[in-house]
DRENDO-1510 file (C-alpha; in Angstrom, 1 decimal, always signed):
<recs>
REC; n; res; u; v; w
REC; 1; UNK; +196.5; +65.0; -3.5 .
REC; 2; UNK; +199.4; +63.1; -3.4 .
REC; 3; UNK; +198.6; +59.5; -5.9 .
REC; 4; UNK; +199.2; +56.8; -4.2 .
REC; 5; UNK; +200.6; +53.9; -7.3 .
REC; 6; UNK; +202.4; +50.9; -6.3 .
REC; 7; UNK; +205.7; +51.2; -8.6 .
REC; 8; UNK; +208.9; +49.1; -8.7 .
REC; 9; UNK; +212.5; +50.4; -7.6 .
REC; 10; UNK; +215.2; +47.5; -8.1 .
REC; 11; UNK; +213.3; +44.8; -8.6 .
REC; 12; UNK; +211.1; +45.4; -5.0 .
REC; 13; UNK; +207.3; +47.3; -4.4 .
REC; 14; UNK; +207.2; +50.4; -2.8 .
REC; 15; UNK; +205.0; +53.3; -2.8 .
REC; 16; UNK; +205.2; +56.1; -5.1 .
REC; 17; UNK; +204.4; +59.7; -3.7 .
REC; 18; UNK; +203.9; +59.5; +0.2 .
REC; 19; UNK; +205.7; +56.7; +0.7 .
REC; 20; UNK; +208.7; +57.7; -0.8 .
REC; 21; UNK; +208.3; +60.9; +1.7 .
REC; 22; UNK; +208.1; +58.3; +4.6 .
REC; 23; UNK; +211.5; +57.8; +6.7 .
REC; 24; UNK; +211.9; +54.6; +8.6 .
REC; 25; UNK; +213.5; +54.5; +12.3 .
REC; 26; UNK; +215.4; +52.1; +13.8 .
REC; 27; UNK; +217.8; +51.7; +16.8 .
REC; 28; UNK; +219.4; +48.8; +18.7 .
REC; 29; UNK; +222.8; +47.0; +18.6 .
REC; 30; UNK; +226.0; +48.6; +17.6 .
REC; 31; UNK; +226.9; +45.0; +16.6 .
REC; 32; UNK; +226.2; +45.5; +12.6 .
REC; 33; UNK; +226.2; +49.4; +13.1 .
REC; 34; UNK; +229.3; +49.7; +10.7 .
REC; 35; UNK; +227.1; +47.6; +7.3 .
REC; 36; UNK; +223.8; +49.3; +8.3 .
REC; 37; UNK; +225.2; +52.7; +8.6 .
REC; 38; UNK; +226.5; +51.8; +4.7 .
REC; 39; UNK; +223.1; +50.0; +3.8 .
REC; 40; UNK; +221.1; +53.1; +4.6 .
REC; 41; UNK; +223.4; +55.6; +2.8 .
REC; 42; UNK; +223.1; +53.2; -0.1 .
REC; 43; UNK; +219.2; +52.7; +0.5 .
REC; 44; UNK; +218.7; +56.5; +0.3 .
REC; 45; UNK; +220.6; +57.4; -3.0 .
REC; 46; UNK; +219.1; +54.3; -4.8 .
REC; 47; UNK; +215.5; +54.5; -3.4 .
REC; 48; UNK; +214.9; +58.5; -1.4 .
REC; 49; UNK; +213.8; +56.7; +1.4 .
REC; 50; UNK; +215.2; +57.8; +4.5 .
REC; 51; UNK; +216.3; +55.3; +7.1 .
REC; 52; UNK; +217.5; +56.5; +10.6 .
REC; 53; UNK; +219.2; +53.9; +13.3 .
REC; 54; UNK; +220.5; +54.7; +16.6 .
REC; 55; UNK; +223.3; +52.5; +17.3 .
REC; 56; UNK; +222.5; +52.3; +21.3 .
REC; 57; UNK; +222.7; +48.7; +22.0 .
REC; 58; UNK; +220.7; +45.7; +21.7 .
REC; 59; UNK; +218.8; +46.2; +25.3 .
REC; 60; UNK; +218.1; +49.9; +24.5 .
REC; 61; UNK; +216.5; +48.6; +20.6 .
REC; 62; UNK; +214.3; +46.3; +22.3 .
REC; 63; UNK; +213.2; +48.8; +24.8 .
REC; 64; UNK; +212.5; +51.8; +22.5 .
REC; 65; UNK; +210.7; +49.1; +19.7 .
REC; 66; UNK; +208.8; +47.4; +22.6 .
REC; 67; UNK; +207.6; +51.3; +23.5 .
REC; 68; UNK; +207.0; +51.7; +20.0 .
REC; 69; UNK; +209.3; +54.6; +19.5 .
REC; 70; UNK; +211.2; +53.4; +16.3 .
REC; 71; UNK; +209.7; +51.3; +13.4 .
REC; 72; UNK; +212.1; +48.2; +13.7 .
REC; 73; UNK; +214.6; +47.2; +16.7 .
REC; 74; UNK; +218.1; +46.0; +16.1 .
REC; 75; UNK; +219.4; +43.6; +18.4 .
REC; 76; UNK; +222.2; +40.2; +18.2 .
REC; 77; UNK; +220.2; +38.7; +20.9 .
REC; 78; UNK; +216.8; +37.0; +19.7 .
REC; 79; UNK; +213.8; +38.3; +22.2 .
REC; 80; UNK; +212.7; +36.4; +24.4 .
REC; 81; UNK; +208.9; +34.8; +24.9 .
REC; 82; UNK; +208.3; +37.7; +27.5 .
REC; 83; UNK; +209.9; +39.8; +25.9 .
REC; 84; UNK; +208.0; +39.0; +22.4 .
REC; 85; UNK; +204.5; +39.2; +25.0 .
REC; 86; UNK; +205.2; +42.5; +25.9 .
REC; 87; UNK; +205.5; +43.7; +22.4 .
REC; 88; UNK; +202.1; +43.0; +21.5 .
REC; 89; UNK; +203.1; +39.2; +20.6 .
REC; 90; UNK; +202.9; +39.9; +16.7 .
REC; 91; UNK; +207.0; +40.2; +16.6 .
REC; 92; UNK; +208.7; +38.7; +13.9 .
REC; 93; UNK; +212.6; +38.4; +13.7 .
REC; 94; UNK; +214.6; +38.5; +10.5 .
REC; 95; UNK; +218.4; +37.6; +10.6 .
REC; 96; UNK; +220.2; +39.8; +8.2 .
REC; 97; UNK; +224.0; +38.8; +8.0 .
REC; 98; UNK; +226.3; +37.6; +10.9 .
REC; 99; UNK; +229.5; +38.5; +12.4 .
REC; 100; UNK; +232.6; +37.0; +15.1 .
REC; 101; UNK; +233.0; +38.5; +18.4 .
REC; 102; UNK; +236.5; +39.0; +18.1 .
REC; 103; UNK; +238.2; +38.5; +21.5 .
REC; 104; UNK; +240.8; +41.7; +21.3 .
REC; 105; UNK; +243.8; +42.5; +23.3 .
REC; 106; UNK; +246.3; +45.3; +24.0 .
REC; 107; UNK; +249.9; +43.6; +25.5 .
REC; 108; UNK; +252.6; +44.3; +22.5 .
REC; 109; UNK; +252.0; +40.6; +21.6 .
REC; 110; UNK; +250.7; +39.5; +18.2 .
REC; 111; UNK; +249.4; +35.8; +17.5 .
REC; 112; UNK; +247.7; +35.1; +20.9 .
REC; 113; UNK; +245.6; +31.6; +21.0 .
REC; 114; UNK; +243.2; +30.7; +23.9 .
REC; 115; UNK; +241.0; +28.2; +24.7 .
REC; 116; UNK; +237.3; +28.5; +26.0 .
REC; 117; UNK; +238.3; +27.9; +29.8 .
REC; 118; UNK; +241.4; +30.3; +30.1 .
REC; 119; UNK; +239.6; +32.7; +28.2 .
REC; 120; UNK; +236.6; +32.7; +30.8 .
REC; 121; UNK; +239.1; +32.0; +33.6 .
REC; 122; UNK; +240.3; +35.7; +32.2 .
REC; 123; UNK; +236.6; +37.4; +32.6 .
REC; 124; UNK; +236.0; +35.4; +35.9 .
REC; 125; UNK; +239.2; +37.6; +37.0 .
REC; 126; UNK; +240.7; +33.7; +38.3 .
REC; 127; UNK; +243.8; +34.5; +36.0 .
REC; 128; UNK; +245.0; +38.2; +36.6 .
REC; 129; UNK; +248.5; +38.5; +35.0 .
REC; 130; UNK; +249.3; +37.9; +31.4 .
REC; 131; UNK; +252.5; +35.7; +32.3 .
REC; 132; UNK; +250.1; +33.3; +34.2 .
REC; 133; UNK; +251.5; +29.6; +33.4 .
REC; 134; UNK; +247.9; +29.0; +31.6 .
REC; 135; UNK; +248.2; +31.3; +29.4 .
REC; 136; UNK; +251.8; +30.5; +28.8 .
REC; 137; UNK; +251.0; +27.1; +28.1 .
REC; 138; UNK; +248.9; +27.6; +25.3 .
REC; 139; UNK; +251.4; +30.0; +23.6 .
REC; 140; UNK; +255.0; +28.1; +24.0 .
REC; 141; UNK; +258.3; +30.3; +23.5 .
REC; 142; UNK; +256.1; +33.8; +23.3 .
REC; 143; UNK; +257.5; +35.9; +26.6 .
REC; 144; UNK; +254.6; +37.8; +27.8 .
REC; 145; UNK; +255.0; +40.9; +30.2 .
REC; 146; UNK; +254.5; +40.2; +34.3 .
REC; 147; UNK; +251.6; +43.1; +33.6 .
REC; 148; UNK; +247.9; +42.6; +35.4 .
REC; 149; UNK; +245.3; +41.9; +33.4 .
REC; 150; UNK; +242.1; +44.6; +32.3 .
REC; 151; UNK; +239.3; +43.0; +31.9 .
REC; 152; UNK; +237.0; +45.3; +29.4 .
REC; 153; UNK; +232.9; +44.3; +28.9 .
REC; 154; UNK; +230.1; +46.3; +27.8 .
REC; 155; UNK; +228.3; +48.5; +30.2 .
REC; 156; UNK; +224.8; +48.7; +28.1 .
REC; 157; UNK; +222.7; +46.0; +28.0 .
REC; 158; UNK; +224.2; +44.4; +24.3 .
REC; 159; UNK; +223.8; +41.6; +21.9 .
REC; 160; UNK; +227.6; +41.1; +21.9 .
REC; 161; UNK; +227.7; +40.5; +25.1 .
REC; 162; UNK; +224.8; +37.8; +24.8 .
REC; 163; UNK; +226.8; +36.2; +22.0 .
REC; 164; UNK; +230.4; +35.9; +24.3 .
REC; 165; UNK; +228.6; +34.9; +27.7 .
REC; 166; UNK; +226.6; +32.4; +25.7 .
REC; 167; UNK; +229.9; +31.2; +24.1 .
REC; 168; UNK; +231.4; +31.2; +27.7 .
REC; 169; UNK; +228.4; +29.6; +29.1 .
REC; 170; UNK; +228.9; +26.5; +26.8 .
REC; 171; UNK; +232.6; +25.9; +27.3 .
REC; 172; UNK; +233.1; +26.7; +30.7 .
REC; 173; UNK; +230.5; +25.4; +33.5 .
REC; 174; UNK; +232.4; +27.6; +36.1 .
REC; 175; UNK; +231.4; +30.0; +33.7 .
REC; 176; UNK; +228.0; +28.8; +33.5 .
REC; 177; UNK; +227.4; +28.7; +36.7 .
REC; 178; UNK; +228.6; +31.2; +38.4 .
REC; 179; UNK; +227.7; +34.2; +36.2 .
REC; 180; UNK; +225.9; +32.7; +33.3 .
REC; 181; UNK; +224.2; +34.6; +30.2 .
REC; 182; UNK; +222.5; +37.1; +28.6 .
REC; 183; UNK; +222.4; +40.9; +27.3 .
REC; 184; UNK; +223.7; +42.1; +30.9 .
REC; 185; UNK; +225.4; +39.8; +33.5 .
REC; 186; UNK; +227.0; +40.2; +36.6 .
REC; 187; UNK; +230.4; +40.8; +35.8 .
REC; 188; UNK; +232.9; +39.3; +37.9 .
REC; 189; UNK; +235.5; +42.1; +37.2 .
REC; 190; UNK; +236.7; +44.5; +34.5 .
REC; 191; UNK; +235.9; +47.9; +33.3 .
REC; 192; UNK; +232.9; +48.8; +31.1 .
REC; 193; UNK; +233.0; +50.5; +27.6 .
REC; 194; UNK; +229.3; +51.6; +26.0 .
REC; 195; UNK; +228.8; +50.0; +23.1 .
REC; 196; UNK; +231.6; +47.7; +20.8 .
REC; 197; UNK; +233.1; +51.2; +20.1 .
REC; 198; UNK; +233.3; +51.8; +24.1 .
REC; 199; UNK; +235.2; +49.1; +24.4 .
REC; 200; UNK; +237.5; +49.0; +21.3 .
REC; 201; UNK; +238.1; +52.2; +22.4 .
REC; 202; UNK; +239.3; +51.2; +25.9 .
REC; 203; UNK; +241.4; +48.3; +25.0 .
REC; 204; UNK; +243.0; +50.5; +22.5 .
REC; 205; UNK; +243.5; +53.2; +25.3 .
REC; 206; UNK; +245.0; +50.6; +28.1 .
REC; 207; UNK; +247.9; +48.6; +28.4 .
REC; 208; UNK; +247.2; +44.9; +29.4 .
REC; 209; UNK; +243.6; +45.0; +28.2 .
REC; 210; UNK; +241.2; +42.4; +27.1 .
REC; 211; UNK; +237.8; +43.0; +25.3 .
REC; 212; UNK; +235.6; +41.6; +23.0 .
REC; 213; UNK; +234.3; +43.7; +20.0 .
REC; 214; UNK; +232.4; +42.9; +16.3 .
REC; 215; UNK; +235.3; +42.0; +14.1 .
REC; 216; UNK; +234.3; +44.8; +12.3 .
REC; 217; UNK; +235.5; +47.5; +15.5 .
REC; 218; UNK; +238.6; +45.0; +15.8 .
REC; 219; UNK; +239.6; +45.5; +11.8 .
REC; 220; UNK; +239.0; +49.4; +11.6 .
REC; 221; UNK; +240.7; +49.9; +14.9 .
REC; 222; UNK; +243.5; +48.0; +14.1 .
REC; 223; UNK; +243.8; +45.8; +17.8 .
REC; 224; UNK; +245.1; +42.4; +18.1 .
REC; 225; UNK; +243.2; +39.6; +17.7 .
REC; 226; UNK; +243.7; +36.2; +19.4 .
REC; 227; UNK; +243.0; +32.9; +17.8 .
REC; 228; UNK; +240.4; +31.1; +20.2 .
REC; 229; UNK; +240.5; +27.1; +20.3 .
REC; 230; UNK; +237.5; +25.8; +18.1 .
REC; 231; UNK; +235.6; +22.4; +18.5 .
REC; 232; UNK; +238.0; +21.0; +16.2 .
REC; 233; UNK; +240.8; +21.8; +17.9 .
REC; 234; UNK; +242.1; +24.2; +16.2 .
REC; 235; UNK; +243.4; +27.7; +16.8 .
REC; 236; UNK; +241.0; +30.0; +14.9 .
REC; 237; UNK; +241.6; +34.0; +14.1 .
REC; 238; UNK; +238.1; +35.8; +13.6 .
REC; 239; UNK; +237.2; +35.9; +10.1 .
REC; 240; UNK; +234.2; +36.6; +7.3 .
REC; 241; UNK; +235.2; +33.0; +6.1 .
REC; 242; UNK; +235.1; +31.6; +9.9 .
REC; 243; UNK; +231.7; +33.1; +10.4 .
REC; 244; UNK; +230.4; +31.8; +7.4 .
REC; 245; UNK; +231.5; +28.3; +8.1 .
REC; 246; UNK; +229.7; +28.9; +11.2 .
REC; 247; UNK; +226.5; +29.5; +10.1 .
REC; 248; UNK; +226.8; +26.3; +7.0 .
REC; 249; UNK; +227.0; +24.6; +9.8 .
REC; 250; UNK; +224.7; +25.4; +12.1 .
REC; 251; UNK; +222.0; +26.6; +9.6 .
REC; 252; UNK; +219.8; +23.6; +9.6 .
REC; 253; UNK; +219.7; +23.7; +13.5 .
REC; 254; UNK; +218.0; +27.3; +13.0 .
REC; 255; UNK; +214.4; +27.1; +14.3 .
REC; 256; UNK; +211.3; +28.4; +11.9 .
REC; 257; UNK; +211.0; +31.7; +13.8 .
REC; 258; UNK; +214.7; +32.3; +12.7 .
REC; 259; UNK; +215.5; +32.3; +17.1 .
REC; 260; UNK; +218.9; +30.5; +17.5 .
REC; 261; UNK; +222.6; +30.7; +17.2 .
REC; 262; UNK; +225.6; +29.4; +15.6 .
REC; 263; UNK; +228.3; +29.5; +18.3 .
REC; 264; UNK; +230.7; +26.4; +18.9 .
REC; 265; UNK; +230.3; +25.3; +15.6 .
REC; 266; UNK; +231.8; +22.0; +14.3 .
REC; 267; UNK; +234.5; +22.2; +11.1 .
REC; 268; UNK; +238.1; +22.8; +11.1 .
REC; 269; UNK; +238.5; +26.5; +9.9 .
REC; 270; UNK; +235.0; +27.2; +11.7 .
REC; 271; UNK; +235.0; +30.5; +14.2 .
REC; 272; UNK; +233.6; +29.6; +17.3 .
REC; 273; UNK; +232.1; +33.0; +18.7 .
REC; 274; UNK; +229.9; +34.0; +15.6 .
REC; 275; UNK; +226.1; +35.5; +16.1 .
REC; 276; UNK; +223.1; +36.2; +13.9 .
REC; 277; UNK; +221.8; +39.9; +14.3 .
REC; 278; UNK; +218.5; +40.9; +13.8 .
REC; 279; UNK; +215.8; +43.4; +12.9 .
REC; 280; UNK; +212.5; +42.9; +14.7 .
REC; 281; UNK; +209.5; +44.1; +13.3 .
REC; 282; UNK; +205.5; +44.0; +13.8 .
REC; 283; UNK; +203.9; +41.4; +11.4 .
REC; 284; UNK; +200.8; +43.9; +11.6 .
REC; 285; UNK; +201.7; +47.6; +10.4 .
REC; 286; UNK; +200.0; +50.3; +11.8 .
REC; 287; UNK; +199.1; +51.6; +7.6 .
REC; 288; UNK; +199.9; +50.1; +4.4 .
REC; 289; UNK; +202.2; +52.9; +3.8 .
REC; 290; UNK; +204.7; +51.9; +6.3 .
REC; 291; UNK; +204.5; +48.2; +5.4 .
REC; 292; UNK; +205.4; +48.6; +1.8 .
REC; 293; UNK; +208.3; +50.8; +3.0 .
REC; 294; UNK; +209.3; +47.8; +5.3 .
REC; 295; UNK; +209.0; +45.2; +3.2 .
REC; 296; UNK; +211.1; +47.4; +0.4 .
REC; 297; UNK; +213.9; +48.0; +3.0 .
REC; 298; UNK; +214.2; +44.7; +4.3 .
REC; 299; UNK; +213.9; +42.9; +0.8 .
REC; 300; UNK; +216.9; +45.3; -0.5 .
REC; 301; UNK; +218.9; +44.5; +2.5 .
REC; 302; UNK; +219.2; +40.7; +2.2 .
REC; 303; UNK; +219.3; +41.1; -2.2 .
REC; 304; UNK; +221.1; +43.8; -2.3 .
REC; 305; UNK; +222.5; +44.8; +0.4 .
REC; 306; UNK; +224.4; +41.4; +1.2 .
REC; 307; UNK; +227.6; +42.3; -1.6 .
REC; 308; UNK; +228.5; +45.1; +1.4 .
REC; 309; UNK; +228.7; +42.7; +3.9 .
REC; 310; UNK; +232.0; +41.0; +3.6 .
REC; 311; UNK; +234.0; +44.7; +2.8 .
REC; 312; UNK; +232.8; +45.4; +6.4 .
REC; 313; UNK; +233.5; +42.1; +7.8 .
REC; 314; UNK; +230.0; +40.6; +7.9 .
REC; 315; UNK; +229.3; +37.7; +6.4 .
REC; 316; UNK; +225.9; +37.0; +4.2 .
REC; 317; UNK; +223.0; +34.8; +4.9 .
REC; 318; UNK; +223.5; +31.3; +2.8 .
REC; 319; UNK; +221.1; +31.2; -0.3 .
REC; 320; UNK; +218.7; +28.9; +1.5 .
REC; 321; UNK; +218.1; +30.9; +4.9 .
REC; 322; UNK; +217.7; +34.2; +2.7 .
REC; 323; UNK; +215.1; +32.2; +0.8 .
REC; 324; UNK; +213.3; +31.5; +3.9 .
REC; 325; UNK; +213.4; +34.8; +5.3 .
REC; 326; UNK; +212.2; +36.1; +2.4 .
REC; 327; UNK; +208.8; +34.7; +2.7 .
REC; 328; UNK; +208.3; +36.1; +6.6 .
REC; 329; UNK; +209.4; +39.9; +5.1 .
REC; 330; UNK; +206.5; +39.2; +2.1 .
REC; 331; UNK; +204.2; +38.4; +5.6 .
REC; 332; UNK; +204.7; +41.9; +6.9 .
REC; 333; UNK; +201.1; +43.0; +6.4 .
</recs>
């Protein structure tokens, strides 16, 4: 018989003997795919424990955890009440870093800028060549081609694409109204890519394409970024320092349950299309064995695990929101 002693790895409880045999699944957003596929290569060498996560997008990690066919969901849109019902209502979420949506192009033209309306004008398909006068106007003496416009979005149902249409949603009423947000939308035109490396991978593939990816797909691709107008008023490039002035300042509007966003942020050097990502996880654990391994993952992720983060373009929770979610990963019973 295998003992069963509570021992300490890194400063965190797990379970000597079975526990250390257990492996933890996951799947959900491809979002933070690039740190969690480094966090769980880490996680094994240090600790033995295997964890396994299905990049398949946010939609797809809600489904399969709602089912109860992975231990913890990944997702960069919070669940919804209904959603959160039809889990068995015990769901808790816990933020673990945050990243831009980085608004990505393919036109031979370096230094783009935008601002919130042209940019959904764009997705609406209203503007459909990249020498529009619009566009044109926001970028004085750059000669763009007379070349349509390709519209890329995600074809899954994804947390990247909660975190842009939300964005949209709030500078643009046309926007708003007329397609709104949420994991899926109706998309007014455009291609679709599955997953941020779908669509990095189309952009990258097509002349006069547009897409939105992680920052992290934008960066190890090597595609164009374009500054987008922030609330300031100032042209901003996606950025680990842009997303964490985001979240300084919207951090105190986050709500107890950890269920909010950081998008359109005030501050000059601020990013304006940042999201949290999550985990999601039952409070209640079907056996103490699977808790402890829980609690141990998630508690090395957000010590730990955060000095990855920036290397892969994510940036860490402030001091004082780790602090907090600290205490709901010690509630996992």
């Amino acid at each position: 018989m295998i003992k069963r002693a509570l021992v300490f790895f890194l400063g965190i409880a797990v379970l000597a003997g079975s526990a250390m045999a257990l492996s933890l699944n996951g799947a959900g957003a491809t979002f933070p795919y690039p740190l969690y596929s480094k966090w769980f290569s880490v996680y094994k060498n240090q600790s033995g424990v295997q964890v396994n996560y299905a990049p398949i997008g946010s939609g797809g990690g809600i489904r399969q955890f709602t089912a109860g066919v992975v231990d913890f969901g990944g997702t960069d849109a919070f669940m919804t009440d209904g959603e959160i019902d039809a889990a068995s209502n015990d769901v808790i979420h816990i933020p673990t870093v945050a990243g831009a949506v980085a608004v990505v192009t393919n036109i031979g033209v370096g230094g783009l800028k935008l601002d919130g309306e042209t940019l959904a004008a764009i997705f609406l398909g209203g503007i459909k060549k990249w020498n529009d006068p619009k566009i044109a106007e926001l970028n004085p003496g750059v000669n763009f081609p007379d070349k349509n416009i390709l519209v890329v979005h995600r074809s899954d149902s994804s947390g990247t694409s909660d975190i842009f249409t939300n964005y949209l949603a709030k500078v643009s009423s046309k926007w708003a109204s007329q397609v709104g947000a949420g994991k899926s939308v109706a998309w007014p035109t455009g291609v679709g890519g599955k997953g941020n490396p779908g669509v990095a991978g189309a952009v990258k593939n097509n002349e006069g394409s547009i897409g939105y990816v992680e920052e992290a797909y934008a960066e190890t691709n090597q595609l164009d970024m374009t500054a987008i107008k922030n609330k300031a008023g100032k042209y901003v490039l996606p950025s680990v320092a842009g997303t964490i002035s985001a979240m300084a300042a919207g951090v105190s509007k986050i709500p107890a349950d950890f269920r909010g966003n950081i998008l359109n942020q005030a501050g000059k050097s601020t990013y304006p299309i940042c999201g949290l990502t999550w985990l999601v996880v039952h409070q209640k654990q079907r056996n103490a064995e699977k808790s402890a391994a829980l609690k141990a993952m998630l508690t090395w992720a957000l010590n730990d695990g955060k000095k990855y983060a920036a290397e892969l373009f994510y940036a860490p929770l402030p001091e004082n929101l780790k602090n907090k979610v600290l205490k709901v990963v010690n509630s996992i019973e």
